[in-house]
Structure formats: C-alpha cells, structure tokens
Jmol script that loads the backbone (N, CA, C; Angstrom):
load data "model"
ATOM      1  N   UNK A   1       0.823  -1.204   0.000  1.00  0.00           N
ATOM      2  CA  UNK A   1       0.000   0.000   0.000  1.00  0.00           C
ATOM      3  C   UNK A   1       0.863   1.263   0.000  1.00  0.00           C
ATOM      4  N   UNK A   2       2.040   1.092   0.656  1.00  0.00           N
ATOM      5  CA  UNK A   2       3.153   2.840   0.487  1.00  0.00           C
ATOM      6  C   UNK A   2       3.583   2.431  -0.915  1.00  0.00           C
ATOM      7  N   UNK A   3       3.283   1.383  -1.440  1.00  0.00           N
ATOM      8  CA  UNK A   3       3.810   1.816  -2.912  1.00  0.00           C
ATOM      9  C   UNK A   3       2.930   2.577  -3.738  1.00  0.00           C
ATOM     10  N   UNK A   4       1.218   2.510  -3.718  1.00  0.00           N
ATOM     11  CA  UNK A   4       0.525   2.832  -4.109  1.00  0.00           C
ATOM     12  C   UNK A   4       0.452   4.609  -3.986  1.00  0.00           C
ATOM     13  N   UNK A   5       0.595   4.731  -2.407  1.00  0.00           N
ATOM     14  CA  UNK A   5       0.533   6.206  -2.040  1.00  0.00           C
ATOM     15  C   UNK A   5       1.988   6.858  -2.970  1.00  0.00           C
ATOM     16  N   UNK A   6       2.903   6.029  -2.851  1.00  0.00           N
ATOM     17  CA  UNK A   6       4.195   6.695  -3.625  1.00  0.00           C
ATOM     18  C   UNK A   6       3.563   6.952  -4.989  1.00  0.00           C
ATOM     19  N   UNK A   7       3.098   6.222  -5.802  1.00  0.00           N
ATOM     20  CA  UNK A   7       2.970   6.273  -7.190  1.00  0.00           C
ATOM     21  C   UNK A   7       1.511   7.720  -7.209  1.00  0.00           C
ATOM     22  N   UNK A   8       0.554   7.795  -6.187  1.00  0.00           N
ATOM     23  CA  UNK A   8      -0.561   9.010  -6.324  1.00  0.00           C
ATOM     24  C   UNK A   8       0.611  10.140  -5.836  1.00  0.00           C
ATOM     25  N   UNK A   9       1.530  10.064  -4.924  1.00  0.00           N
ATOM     26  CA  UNK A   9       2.618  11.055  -4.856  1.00  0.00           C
ATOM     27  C   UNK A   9       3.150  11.591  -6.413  1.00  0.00           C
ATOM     28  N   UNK A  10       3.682  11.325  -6.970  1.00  0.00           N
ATOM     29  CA  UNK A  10       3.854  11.312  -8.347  1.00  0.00           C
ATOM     30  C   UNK A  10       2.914  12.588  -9.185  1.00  0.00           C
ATOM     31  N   UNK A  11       1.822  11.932  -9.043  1.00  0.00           N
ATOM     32  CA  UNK A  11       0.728  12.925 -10.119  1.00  0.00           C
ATOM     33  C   UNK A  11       1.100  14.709  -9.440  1.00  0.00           C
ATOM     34  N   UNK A  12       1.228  14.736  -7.835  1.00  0.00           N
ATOM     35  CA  UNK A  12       1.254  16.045  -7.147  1.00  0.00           C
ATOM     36  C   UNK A  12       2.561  16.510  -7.782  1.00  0.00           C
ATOM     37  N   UNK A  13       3.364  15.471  -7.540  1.00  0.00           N
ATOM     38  CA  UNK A  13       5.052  16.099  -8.121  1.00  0.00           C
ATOM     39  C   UNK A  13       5.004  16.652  -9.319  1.00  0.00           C
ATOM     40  N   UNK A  14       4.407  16.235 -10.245  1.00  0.00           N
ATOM     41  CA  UNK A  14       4.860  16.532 -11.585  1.00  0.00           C
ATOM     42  C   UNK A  14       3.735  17.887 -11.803  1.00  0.00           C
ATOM     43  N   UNK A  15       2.570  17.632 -10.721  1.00  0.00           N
ATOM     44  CA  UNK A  15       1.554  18.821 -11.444  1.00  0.00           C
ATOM     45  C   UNK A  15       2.799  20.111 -11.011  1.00  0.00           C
ATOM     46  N   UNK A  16       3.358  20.291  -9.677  1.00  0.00           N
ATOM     47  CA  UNK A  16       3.943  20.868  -9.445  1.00  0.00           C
ATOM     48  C   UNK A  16       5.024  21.386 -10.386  1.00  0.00           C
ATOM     49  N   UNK A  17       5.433  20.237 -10.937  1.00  0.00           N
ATOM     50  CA  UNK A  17       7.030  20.690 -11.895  1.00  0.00           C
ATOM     51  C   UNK A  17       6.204  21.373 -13.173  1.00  0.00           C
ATOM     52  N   UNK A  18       5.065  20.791 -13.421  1.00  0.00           N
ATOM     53  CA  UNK A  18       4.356  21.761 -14.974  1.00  0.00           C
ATOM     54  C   UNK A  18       4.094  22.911 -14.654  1.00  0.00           C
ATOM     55  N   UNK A  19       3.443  23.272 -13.347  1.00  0.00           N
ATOM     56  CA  UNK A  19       3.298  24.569 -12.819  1.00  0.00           C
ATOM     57  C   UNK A  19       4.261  25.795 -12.196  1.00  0.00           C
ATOM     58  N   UNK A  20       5.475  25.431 -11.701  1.00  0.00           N
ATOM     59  CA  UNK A  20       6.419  25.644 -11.528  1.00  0.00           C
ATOM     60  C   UNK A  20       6.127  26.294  -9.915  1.00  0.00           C
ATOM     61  N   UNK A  21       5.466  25.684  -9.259  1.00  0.00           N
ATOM     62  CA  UNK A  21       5.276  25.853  -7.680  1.00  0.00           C
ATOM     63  C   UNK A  21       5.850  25.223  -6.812  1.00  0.00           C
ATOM     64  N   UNK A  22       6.829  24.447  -7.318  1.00  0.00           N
ATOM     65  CA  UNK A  22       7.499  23.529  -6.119  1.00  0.00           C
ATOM     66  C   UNK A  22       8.953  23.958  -6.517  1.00  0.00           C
ATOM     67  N   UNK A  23       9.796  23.289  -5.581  1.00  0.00           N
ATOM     68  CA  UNK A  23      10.885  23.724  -5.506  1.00  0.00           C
ATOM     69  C   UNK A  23      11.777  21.765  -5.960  1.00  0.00           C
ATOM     70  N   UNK A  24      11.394  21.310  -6.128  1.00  0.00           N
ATOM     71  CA  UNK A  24      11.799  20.089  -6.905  1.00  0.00           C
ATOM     72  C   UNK A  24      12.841  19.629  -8.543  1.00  0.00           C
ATOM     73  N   UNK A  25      13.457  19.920  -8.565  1.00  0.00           N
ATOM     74  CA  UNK A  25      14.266  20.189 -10.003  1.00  0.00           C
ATOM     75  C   UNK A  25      13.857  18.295 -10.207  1.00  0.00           C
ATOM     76  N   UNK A  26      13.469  18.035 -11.294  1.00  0.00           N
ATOM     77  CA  UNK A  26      12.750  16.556 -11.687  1.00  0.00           C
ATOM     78  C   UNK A  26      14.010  16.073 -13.050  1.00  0.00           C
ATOM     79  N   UNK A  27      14.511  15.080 -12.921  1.00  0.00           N
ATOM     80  CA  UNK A  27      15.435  14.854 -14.067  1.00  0.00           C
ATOM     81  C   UNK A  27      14.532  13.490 -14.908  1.00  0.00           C
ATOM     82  N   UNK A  28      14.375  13.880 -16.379  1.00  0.00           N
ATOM     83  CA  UNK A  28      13.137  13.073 -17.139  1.00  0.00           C
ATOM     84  C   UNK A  28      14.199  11.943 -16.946  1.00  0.00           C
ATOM     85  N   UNK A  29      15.616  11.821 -17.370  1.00  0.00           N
ATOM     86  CA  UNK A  29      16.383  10.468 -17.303  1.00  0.00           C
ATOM     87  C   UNK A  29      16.458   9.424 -15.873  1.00  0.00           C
ATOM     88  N   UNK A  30      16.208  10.219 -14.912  1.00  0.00           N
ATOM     89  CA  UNK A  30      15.991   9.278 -13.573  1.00  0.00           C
ATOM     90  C   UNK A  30      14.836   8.963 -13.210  1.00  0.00           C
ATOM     91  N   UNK A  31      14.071   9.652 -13.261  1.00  0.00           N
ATOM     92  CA  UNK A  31      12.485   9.620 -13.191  1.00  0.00           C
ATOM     93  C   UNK A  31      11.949   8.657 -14.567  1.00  0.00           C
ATOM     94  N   UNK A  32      12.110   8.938 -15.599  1.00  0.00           N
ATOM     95  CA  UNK A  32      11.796   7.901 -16.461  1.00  0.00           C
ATOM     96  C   UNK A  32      11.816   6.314 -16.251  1.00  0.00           C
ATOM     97  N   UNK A  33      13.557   6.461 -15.626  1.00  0.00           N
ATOM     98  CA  UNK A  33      13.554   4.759 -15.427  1.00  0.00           C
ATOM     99  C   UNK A  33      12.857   4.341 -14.366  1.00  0.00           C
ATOM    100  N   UNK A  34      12.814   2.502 -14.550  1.00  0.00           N
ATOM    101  CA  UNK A  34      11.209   1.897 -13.906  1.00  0.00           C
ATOM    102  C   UNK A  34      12.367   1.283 -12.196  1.00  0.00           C
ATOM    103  N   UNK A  35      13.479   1.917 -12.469  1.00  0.00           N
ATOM    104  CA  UNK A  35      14.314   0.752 -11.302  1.00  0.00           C
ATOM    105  C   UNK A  35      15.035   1.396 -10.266  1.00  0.00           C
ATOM    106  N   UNK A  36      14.313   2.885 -10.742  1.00  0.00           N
ATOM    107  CA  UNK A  36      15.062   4.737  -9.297  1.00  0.00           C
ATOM    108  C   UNK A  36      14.304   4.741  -8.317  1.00  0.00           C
ATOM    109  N   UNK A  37      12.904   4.452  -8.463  1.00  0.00           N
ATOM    110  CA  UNK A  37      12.351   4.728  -7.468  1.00  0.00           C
ATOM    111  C   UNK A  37      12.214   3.446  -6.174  1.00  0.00           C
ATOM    112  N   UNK A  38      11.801   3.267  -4.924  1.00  0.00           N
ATOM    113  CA  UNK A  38      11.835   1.977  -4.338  1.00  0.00           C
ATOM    114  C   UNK A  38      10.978   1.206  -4.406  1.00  0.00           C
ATOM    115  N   UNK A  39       9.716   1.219  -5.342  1.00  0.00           N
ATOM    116  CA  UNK A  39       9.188   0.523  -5.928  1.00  0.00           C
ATOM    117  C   UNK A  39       9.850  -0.201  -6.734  1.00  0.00           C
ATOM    118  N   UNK A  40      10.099   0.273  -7.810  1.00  0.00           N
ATOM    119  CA  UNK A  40      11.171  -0.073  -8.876  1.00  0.00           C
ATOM    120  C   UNK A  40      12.339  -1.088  -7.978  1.00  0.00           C
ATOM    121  N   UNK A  41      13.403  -0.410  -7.284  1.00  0.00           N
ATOM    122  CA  UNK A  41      14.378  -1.161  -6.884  1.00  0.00           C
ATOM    123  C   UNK A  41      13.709  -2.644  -6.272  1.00  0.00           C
ATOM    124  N   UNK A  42      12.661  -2.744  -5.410  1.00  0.00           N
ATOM    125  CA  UNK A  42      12.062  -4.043  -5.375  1.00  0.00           C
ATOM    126  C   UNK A  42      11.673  -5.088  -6.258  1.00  0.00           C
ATOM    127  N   UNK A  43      11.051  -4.155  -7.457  1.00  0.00           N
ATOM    128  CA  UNK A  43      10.301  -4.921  -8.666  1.00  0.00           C
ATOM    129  C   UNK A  43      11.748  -5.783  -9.643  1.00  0.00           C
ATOM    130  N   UNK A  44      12.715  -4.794  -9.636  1.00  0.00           N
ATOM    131  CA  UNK A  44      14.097  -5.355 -10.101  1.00  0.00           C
ATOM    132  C   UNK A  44      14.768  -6.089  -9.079  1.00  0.00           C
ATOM    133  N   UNK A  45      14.704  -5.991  -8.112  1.00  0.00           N
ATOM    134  CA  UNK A  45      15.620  -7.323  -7.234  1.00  0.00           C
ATOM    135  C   UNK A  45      14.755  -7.946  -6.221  1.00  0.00           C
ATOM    136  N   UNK A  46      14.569  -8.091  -4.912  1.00  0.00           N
ATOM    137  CA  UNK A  46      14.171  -8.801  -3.948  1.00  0.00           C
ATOM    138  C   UNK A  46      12.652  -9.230  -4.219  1.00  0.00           C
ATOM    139  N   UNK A  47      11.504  -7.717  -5.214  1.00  0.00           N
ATOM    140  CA  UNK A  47      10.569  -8.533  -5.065  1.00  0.00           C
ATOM    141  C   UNK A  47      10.513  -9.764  -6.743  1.00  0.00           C
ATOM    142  N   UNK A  48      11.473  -9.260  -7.391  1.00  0.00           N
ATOM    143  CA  UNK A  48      11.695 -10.319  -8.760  1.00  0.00           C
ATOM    144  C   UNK A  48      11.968 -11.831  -7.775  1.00  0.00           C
ATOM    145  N   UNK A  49      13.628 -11.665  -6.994  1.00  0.00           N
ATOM    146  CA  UNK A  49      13.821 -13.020  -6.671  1.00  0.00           C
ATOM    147  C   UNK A  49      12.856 -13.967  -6.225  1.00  0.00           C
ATOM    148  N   UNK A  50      11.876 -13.043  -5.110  1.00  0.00           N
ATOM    149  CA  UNK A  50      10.616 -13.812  -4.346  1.00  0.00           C
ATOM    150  C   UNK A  50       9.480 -14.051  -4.730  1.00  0.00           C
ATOM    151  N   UNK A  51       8.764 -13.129  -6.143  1.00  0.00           N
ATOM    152  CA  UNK A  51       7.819 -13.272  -6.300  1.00  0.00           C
ATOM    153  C   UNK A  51       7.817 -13.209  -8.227  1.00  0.00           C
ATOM    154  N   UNK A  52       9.047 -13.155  -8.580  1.00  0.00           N
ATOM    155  CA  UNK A  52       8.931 -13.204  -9.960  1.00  0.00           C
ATOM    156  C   UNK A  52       7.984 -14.014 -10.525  1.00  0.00           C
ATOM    157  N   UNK A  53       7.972 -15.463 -10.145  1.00  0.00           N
ATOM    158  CA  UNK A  53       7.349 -16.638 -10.816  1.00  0.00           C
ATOM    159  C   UNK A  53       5.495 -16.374 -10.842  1.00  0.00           C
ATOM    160  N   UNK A  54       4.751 -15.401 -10.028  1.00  0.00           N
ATOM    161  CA  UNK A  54       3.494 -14.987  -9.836  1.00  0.00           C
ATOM    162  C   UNK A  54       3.092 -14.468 -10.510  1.00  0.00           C
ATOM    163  N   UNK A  55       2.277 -15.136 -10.915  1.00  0.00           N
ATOM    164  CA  UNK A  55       1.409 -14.732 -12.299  1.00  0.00           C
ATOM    165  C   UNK A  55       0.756 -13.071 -12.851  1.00  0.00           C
ATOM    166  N   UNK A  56       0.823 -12.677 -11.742  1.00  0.00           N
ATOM    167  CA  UNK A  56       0.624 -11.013 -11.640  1.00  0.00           C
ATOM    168  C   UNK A  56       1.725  -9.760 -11.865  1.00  0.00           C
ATOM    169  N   UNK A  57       2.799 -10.679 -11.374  1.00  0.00           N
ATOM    170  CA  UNK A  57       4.454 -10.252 -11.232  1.00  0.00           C
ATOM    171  C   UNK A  57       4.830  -9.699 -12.594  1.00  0.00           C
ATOM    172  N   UNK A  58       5.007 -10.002 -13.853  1.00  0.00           N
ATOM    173  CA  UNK A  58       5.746  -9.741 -15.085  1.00  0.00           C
ATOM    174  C   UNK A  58       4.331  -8.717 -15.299  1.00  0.00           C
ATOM    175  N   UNK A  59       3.043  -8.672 -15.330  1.00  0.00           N
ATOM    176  CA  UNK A  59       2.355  -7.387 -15.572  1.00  0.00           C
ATOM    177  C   UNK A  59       2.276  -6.127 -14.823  1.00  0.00           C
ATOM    178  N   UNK A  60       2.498  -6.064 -13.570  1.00  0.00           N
ATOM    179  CA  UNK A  60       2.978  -4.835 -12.792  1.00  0.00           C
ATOM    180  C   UNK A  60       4.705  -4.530 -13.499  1.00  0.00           C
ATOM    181  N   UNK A  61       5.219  -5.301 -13.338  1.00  0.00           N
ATOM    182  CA  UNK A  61       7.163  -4.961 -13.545  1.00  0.00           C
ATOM    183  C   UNK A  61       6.327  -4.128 -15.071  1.00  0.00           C
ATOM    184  N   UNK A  62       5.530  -4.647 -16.000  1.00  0.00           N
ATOM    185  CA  UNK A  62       5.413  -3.742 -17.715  1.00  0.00           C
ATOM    186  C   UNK A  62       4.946  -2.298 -16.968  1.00  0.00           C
ATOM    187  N   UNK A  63       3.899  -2.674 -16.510  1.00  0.00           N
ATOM    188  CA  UNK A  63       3.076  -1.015 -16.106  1.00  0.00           C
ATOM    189  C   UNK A  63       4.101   0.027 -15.885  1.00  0.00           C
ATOM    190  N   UNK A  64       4.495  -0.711 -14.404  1.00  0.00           N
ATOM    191  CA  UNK A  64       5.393   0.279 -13.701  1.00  0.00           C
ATOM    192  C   UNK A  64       6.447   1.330 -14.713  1.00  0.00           C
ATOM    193  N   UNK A  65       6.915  -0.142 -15.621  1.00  0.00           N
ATOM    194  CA  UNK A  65       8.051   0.563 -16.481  1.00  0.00           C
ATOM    195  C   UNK A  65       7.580   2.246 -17.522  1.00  0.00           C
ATOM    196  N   UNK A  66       6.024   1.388 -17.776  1.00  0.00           N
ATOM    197  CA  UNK A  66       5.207   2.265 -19.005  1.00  0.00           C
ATOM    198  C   UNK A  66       4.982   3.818 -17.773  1.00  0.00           C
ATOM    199  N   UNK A  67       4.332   3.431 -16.592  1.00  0.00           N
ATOM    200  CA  UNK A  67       4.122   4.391 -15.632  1.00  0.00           C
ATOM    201  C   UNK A  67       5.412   5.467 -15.685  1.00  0.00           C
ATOM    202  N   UNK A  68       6.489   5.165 -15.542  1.00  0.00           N
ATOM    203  CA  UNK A  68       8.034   5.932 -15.619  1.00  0.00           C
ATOM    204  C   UNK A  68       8.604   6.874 -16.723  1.00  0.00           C
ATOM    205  N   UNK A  69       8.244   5.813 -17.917  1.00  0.00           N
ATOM    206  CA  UNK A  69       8.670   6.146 -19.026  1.00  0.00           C
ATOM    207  C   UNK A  69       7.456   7.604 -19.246  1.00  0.00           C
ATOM    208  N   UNK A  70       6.430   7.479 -19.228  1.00  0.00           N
ATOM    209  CA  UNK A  70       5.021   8.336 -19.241  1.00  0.00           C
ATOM    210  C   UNK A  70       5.553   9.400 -18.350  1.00  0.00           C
ATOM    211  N   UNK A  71       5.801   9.357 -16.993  1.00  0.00           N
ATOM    212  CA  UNK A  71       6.234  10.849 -16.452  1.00  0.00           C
ATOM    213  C   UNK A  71       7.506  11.286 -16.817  1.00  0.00           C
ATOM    214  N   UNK A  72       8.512  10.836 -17.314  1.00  0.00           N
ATOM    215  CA  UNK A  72       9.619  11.514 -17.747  1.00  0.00           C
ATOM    216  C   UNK A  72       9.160  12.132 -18.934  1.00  0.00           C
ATOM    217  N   UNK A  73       8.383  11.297 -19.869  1.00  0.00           N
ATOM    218  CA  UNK A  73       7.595  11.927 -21.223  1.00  0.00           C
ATOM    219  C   UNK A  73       7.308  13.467 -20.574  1.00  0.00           C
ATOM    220  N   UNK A  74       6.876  13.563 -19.398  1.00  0.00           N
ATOM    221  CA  UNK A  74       5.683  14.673 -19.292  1.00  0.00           C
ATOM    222  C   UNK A  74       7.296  15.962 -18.563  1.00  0.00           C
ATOM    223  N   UNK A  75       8.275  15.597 -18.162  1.00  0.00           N
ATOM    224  CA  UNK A  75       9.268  16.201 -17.697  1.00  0.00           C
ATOM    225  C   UNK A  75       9.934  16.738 -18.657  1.00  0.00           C
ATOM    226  N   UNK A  76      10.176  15.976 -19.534  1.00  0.00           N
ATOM    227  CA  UNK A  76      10.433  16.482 -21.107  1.00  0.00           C
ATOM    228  C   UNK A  76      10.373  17.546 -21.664  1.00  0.00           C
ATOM    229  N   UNK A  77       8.497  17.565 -21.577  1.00  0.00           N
ATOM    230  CA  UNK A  77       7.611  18.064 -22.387  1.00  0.00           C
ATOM    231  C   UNK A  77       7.793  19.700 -21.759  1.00  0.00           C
ATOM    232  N   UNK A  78       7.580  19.316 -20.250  1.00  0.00           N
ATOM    233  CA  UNK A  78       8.127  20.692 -19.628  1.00  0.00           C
ATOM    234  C   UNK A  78       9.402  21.866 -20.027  1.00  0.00           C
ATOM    235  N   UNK A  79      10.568  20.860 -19.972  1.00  0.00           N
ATOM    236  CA  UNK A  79      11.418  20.974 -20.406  1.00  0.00           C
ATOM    237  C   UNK A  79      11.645  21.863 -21.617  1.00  0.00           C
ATOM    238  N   UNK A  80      10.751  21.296 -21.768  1.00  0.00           N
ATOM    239  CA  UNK A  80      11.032  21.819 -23.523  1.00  0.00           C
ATOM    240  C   UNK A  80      10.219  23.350 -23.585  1.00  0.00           C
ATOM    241  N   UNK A  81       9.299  23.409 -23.196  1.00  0.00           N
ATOM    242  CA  UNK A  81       8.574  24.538 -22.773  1.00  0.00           C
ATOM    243  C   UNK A  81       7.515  24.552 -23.339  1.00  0.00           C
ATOM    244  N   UNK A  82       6.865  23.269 -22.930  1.00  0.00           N
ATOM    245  CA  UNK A  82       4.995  23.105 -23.309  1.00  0.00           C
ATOM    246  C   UNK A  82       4.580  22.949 -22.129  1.00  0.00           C
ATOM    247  N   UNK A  83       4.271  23.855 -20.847  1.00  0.00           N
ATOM    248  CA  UNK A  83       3.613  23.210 -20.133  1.00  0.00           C
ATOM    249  C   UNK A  83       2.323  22.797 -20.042  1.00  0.00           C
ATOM    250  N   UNK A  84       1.052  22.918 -21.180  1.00  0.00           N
ATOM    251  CA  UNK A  84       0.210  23.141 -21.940  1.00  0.00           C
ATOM    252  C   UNK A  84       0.045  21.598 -22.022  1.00  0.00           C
ATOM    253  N   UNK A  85       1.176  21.282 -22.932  1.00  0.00           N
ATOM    254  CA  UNK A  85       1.107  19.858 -23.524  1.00  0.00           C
ATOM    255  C   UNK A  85       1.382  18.751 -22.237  1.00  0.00           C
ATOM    256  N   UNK A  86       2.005  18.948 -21.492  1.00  0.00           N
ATOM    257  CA  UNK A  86       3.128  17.959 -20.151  1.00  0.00           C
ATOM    258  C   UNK A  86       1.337  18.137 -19.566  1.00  0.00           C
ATOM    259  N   UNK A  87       0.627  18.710 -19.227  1.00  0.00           N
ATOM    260  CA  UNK A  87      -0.465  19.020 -18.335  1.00  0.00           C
ATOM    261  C   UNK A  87      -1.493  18.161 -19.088  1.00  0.00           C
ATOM    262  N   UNK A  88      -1.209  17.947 -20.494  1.00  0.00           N
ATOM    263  CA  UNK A  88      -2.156  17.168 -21.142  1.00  0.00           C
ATOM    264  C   UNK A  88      -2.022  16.035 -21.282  1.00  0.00           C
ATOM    265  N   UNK A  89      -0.998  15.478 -20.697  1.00  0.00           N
ATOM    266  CA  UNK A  89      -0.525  13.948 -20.954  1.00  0.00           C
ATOM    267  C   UNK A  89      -0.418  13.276 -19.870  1.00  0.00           C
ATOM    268  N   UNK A  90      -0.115  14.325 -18.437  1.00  0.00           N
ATOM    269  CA  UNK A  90      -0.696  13.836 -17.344  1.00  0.00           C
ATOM    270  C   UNK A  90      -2.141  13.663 -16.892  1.00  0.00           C
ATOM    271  N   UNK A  91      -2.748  14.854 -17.090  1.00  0.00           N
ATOM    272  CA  UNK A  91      -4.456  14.353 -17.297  1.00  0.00           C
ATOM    273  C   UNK A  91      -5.344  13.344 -18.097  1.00  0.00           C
ATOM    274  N   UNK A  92      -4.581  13.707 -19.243  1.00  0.00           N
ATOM    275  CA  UNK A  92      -5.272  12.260 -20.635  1.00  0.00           C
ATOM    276  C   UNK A  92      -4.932  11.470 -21.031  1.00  0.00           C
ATOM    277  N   UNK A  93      -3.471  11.852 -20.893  1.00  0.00           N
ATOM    278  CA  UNK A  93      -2.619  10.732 -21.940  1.00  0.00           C
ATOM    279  C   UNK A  93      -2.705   9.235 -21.427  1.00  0.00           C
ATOM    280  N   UNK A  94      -1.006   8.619 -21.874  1.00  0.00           N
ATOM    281  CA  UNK A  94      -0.752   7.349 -21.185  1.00  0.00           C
ATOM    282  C   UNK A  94      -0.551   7.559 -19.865  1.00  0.00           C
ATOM    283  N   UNK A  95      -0.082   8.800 -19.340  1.00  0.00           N
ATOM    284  CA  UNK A  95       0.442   8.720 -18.121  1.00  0.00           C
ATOM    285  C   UNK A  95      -0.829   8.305 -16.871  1.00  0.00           C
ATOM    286  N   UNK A  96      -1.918   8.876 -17.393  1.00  0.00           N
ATOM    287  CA  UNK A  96      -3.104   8.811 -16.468  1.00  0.00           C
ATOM    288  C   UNK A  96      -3.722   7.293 -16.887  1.00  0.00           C
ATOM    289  N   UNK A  97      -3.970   6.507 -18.042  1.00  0.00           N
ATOM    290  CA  UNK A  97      -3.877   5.167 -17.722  1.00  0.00           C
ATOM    291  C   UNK A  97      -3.050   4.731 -17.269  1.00  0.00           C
ATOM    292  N   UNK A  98      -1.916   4.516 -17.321  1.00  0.00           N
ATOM    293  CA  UNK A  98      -0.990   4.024 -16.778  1.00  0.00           C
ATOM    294  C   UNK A  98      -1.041   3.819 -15.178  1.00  0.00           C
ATOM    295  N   UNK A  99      -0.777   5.265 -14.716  1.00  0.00           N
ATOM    296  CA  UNK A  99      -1.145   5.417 -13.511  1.00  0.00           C
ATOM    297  C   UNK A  99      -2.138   4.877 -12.686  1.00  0.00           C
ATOM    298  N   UNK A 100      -3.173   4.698 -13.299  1.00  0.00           N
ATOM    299  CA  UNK A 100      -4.163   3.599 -12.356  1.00  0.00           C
ATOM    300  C   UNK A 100      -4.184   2.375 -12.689  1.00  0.00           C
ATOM    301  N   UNK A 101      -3.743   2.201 -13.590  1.00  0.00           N
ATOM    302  CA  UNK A 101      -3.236   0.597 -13.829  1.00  0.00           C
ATOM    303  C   UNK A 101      -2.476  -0.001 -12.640  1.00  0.00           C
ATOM    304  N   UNK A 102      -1.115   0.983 -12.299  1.00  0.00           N
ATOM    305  CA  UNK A 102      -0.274   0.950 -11.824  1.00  0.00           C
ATOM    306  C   UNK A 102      -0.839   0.381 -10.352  1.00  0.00           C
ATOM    307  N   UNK A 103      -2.048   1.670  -9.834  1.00  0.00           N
ATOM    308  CA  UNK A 103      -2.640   1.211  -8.583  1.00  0.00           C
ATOM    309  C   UNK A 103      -3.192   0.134  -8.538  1.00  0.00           C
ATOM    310  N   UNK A 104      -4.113  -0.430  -9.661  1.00  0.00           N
ATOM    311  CA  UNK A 104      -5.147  -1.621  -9.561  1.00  0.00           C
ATOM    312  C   UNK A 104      -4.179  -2.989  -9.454  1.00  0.00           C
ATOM    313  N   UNK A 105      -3.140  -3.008 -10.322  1.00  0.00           N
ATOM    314  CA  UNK A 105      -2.272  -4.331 -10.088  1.00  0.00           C
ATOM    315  C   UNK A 105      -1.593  -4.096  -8.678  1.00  0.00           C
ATOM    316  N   UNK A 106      -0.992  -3.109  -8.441  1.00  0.00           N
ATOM    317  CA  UNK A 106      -0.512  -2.866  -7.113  1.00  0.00           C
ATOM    318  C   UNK A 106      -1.673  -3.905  -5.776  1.00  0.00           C
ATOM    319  N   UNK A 107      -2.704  -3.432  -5.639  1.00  0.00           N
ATOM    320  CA  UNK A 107      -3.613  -3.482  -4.738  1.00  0.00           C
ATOM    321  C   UNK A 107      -3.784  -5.143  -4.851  1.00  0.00           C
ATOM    322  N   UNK A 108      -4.109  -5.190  -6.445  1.00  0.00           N
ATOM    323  CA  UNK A 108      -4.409  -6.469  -6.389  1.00  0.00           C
ATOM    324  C   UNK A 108      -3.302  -7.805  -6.044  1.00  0.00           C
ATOM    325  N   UNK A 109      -2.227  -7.348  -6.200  1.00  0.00           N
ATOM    326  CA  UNK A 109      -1.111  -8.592  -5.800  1.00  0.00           C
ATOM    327  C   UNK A 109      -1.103  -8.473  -4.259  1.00  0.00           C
ATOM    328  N   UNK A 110      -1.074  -7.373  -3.482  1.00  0.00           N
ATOM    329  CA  UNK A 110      -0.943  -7.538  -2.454  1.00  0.00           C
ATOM    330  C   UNK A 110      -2.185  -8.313  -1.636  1.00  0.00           C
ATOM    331  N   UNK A 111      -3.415  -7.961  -2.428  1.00  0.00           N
ATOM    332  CA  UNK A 111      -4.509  -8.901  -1.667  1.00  0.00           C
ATOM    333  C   UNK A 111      -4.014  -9.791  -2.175  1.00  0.00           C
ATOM    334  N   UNK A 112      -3.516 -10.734  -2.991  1.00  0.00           N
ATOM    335  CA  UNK A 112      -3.538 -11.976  -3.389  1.00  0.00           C
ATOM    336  C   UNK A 112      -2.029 -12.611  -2.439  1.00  0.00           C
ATOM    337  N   UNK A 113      -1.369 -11.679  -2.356  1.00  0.00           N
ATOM    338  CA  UNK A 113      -0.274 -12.034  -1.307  1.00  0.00           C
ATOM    339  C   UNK A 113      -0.655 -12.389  -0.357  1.00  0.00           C
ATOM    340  N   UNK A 114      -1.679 -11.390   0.669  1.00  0.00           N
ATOM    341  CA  UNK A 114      -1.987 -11.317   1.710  1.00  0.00           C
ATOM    342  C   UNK A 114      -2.821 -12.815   2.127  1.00  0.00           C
ATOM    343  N   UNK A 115      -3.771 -13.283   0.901  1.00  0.00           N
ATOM    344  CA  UNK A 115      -4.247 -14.181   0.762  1.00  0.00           C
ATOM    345  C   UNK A 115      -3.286 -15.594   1.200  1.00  0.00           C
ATOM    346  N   UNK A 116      -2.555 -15.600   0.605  1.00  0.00           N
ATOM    347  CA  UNK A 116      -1.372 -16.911   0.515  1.00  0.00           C
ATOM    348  C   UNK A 116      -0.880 -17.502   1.646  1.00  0.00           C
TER     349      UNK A 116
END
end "model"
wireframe off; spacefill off
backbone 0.3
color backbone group
C-alpha cells in the first residue's frame, strides 16, 4: 500500500514541476527509469527473486516501467517549454492510464499475497 501512495505522490510532483510551484528540479532520465524509485528497486531485485514466478508479477514490472517512461515523457515536455502539452498527458494521456493501472495491479497482488 506505500507503494501505491508513492505512485498518487507522483501525479502532485509533476503537477507541481508543470506549474512551476514547487521547488523540486525533476530529471526526465531518472524519473523515467522503472528501477530509481523503491518501488522499482524491489520490482528489479528482492521482489523479482521472491515473487517473480506470480502470475501477476511480469504485468505490474510492464506497467510500472510504461508508468516511468510516461512521467519523464511529461518532464520532457516541460522541459522543452509546453507546459500546456506535459499538463495534457498527465491528465489524458498514457500517463493517467498508466497510472491507475499501476494502482489496480498494485492493490491487487498484495490482496492476493496477503491471501497466501
């Protein structure tokens, strides 16, 4: 479940970095990848070794990655000086499927863990 709250953390961060109200400097190359954050570092080692073989396991590790790749997209976009567009890809785009994808497999492995 703190992975879940980490990943709705996310949507605040970045509205922040499109808006330029936070004090957060966001790098799209670290933030992009699926294996910086401690979600990530689990999904790539301890929770791969323990729970790789679970049938739920290889479709969260895709999301997560797509989830990453989608907000660095939107850091980019900033970057570049659309905040127009970065605001539109977090609200509509992939980043906002993604993002609840992200939660629904989240939630759901852990009930099925919890289950076991």
């Amino acid at each position: 479940m703190n992975a879940i709250e980490a990943h709705v953390r996310w949507k605040i961060r970045l509205e922040a970095y499109i808006n330029k109200t936070g004090e957060e400097q966001l790098d799209a190359g670290v933030v992009g990848a699926d294996d910086q954050c401690v979600l990530g570092k689990w999904l790539h080692g301890h929770g791969d070794e323990k729970f790789g073989e679970h049938p739920l396991f290889p479709d969260l590790k895709t999301t997560h990655a797509h989830f990453h790749r989608c907000a660095g997209d939107i850091i980019r976009t900033v970057d570049a000086g659309d905040p127009e567009a970065a605001r539109k890809l977090l609200m509509q785009g992939d980043y906002a499927r993604y993002s609840h994808r992200i939660k629904s497999e989240l939630a759901r492995m852990s009930l099925e863990l919890e289950s076991d």
